[in-house]
C-alpha positions, 0 to 999 in steps of 0.5 A: 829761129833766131834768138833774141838779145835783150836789152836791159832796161834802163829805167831800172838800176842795173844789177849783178848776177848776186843783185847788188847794184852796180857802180853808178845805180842807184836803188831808187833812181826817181826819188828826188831825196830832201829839198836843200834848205828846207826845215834844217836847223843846221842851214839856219845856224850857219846863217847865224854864224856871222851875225853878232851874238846877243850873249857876248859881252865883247861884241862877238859874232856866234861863230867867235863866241861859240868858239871861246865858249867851247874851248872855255868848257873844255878847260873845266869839264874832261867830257867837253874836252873829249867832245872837243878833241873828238871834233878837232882830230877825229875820234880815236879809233877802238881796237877789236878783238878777235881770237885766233887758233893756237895751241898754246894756253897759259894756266895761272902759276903754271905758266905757258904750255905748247903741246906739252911743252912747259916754260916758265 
């Protein structure tokens, strides 16, 4: 008897022995994702970015008044110059905790100790 190889099929995305995809498959391979351009406010802001806007007392594009705009509320408000920072240099990245083994254990007033051993 011979024994068969058998070929994996392609039209679904390949796995690895665990059953996570491998490099380059995608879980669904047939699904065509959102149509660019349709119903997204932000394709329609950037369209309007260079149109003159109907606020500016200077004559300004949107993009030129929003910019004035935001960096004005950044002066005056500590949360709009959060957001703004936050957007200029990325947001500031949280330390984590974790704990970690060790015997050494510090009481209030009593100092630390380590396996009996007592420093001030």
């Amino acid at each position: 008897m011979e024994e068969q190889i058998k070929e994996p099929n392609l039209d679904r995305p390949q796995k690895d022995k665990r059953g996570r995809f491998l490099p380059g498959n995608k879980g669904n391979p047939n699904a065509k994702g959102r149509p660019p351009n349709e119903l997204s406010i932000t394709v329609k802001q950037r369209e309007m970015l260079p149109l003159p806007c109907p606020y500016s007392k200077k004559g300004e594009t949107w993009l030129e008044w929003l910019a004035d705009r935001g960096l004005a509320l950044a002066g005056e408000n500590a949360s709009y110059y959060k957001e703004f920072l936050d957007r200029l240099e990325g947001k500031v990245l949280q330390p984590f905790e974790g704990t970690i083994k060790s015997d050494v254990t510090f009481t209030i007033g009593k100092g630390y100790e380590t396996d009996n051993k007592k420093t001030a």
